[in-house]
C-alpha positions in Angstrom: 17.3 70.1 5.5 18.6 70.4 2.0 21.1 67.1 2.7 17.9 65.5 3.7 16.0 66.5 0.8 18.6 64.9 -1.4 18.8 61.6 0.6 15.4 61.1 -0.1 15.5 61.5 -3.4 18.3 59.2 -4.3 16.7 56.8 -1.8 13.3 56.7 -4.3 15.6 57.0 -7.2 17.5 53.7 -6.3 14.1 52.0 -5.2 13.0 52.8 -9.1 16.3 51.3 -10.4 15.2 47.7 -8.6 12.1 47.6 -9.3 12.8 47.8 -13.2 15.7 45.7 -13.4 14.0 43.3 -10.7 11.1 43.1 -13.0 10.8 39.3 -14.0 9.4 37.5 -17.4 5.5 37.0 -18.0 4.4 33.4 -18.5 1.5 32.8 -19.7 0.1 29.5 -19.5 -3.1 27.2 -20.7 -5.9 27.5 -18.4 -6.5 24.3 -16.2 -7.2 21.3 -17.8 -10.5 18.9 -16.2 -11.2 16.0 -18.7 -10.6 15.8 -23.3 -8.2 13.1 -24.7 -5.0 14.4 -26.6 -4.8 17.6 -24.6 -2.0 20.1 -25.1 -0.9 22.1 -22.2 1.3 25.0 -23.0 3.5 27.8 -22.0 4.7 31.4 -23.1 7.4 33.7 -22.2 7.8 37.7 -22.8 10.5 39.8 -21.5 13.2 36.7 -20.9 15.7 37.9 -18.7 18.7 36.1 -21.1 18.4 34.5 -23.9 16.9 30.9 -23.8 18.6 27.7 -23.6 15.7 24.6 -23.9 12.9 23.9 -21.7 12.0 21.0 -19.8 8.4 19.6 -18.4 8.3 18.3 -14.6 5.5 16.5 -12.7 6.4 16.4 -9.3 10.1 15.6 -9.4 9.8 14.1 -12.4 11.2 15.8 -15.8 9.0 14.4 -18.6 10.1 16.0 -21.3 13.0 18.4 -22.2 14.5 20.2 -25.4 17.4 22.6 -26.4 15.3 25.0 -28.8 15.5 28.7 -28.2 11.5 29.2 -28.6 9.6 31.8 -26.7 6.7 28.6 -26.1 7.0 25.4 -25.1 4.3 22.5 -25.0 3.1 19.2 -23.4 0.4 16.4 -24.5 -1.5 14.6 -22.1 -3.0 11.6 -24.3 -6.3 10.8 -21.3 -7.1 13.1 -18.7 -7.5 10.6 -15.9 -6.5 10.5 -12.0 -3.2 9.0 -13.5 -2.2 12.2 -15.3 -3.6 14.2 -12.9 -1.2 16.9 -11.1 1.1 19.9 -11.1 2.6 20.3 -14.6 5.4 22.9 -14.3 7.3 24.7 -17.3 10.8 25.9 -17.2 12.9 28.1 -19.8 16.4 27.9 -19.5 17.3 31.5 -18.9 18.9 32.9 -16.6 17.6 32.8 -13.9 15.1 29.8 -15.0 11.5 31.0 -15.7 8.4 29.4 -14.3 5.0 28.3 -15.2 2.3 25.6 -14.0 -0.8 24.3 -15.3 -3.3 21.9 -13.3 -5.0 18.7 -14.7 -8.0 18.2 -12.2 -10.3 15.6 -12.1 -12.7 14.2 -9.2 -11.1 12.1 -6.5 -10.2 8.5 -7.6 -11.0 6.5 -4.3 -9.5 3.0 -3.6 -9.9 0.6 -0.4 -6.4 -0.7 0.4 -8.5 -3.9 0.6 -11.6 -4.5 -0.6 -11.9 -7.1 2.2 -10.9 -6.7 5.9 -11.1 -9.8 8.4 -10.9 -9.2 12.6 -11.4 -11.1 15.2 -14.1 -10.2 18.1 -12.8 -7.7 20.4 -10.1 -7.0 18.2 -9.6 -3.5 16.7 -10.4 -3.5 13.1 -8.8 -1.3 10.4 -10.2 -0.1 7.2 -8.5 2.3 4.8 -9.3 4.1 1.4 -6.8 6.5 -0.6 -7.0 8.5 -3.6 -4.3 9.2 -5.7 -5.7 11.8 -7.9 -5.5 15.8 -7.9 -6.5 18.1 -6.4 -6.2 16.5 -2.7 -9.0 15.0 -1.0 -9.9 18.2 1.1 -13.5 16.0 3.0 -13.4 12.1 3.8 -17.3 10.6 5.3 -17.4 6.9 6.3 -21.2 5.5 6.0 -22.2 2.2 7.4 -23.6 0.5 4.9 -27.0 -1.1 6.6 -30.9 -0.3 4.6 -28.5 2.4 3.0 -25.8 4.8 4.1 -25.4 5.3 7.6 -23.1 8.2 8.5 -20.4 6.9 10.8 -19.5 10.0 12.9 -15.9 10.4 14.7 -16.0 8.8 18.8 -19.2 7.3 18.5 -19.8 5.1 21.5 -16.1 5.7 22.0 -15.1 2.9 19.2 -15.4 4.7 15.8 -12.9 6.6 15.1 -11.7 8.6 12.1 -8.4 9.7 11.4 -8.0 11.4 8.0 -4.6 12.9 6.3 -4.8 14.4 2.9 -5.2 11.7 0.2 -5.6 9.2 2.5 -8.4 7.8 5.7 -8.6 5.4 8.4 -11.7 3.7 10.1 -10.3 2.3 13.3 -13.3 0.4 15.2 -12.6 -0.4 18.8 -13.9 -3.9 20.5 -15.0 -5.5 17.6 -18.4 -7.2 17.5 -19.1 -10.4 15.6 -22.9 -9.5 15.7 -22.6 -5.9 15.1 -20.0 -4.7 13.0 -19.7 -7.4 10.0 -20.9 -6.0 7.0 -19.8 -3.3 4.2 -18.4 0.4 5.1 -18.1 3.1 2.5 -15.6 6.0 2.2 -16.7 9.0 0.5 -13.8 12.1 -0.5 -14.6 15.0 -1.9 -12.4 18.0 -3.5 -13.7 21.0 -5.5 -14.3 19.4 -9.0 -16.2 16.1 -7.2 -16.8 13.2 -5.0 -15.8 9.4 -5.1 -15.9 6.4 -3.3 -15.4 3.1 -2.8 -16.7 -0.2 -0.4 -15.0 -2.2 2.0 -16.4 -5.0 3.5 -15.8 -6.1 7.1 -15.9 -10.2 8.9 -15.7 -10.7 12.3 -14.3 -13.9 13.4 -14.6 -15.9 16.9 -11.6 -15.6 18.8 -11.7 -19.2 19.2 -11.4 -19.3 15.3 -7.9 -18.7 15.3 -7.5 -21.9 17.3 -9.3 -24.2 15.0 -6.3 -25.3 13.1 -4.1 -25.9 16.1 -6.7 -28.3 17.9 -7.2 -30.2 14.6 -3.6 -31.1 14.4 -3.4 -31.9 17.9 -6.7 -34.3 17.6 -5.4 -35.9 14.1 -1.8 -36.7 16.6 -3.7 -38.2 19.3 -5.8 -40.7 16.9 -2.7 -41.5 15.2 -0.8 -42.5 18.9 -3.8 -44.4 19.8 -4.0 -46.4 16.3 -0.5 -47.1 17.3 -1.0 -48.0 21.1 -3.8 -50.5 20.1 -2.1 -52.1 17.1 1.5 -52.8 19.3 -1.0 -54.3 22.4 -2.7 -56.5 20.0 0.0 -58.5 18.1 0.6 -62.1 18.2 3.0 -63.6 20.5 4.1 -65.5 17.7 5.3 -62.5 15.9 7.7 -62.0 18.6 11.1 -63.2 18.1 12.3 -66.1 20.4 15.6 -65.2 21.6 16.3 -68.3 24.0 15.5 -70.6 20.8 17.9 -68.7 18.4 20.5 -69.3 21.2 20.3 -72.9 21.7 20.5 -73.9 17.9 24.3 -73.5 17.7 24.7 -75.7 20.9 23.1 -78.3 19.3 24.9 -78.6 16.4 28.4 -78.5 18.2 27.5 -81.5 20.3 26.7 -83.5 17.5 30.1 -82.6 15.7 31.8 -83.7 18.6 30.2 -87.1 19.0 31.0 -88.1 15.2 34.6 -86.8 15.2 34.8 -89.3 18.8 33.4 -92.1 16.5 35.6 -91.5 13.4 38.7 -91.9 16.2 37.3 -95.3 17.7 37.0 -96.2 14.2 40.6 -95.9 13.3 
């Protein structure tokens, strides 16, 4: 019992010993930024594990700014708060191991059409999308129908809408396209938790026969052309023909009469 006793103790004893040298830094960090030109976002440490090397500034992957100083703060300046500078910004001390921070820039969602124009053909499947490239993510898309105002389009409606949505970005697939129905101008709404946006697509139906147009003018502007052709040869006149026989018998001609004066030039002498 007494062994036991013992274990136990030095058990808790070595779970203390962790737990203070496991203890990391404490970063604090500006709170999160919404909208303001020339904002500074900004990090502190306490209680750095070793002493500090630099910092550096990442978005993303991206390092956007970095330094060798050995300060216990470090600092960033976002000229526009936009859906551009949006993000994740992440601080890091160069200790060892590196120490931590992030600050968010949020703003509503910034919502595009990846064309503001889409063109189908009748019975064709047409295709409209809208992204937004801003933070935080898109976490609701809503596609209206655009007819006396905003129509909500909802997800298998007569089994040829349908909505297919994946973070930042949404599709409007619509099934059997029809050129008296479905022309006109869709809207994509997204939402996150500081807002909504949206933006307006616009949708023409085509005849399937429209595709063909081209095709059967170039084949109608060949035929004219043959028959201009056809009726020109038939119609020339015979006189524009050339006269083989005629061109043959010339040089006949000519050597009969140089033999008849070379016989007179002999009788002569």
């Amino acid at each position: 019992m007494a062994v036991r006793m013992v274990a136990v103790a030095l058990g808790a004893l070595l779970c203390f010993a962790r737990g203070a040298s496991g203890a990391g830094p404490t970063i604090s960090t500006s709170r999160e930024v919404t909208d303001g030109l020339d904002v500074v976002i900004s990090c502190n440490i306490s209680g750095a594990p070793t002493a500090i090397r630099g910092h550096y500034w990442m978005k993303g992957n991206t390092k956007i700014q970095s330094d060798d100083t050995s300060a216990d703060s470090t600092s960033y300046m976002l000229e526009k708060v936009d859906h551009e500078t949006s993000g994740e910004y992440e601080c890091f001390f160069k200790t060892t191991p590196l120490a931590k921070g992030t600050v968010y820039v949020k703003v509503e969602p910034h919502v595009v059409a990846y064309k503001k124009s889409e063109h189908g053909n009748e019975r064709d499947v047409g295709v409209l999308i809208c992204k937004s490239a801003s933070y935080p993510p898109v976490t609701q898309w809503s596609w209206f129908k655009m007819v006396d105002g905003p129509q909500p389009i909802v997800n298998g409606t007569d089994n040829r809408f349908f909505i297919k949505s994946d973070g930042n970005k949404t599709e409007l697939r619509i099934m059997d396209l029809n050129i008296e129905k479905d022309p006109g101008e869709y809207r994509c709404n997204g939402t996150n938790e500081m807002g909504e946006g949206s933006a307006v697509v616009s949708l023409r139906v085509r005849s399937r026969l429209a595709a063909l147009w081209p095709f059967l003018g170039i084949v109608a502007e060949v035929l004219v052309l043959v028959t201009i052709i056809f009726i020109f040869e038939k119609r020339r006149k015979p006189d524009e023909i050339p006269d083989d026989d005629d061109g043959g018998s010339a040089p006949l001609k000519s050597n009969a009469n140089h033999k008849d004066k070379n016989v007179r030039q002999r009788n002569a002498n």
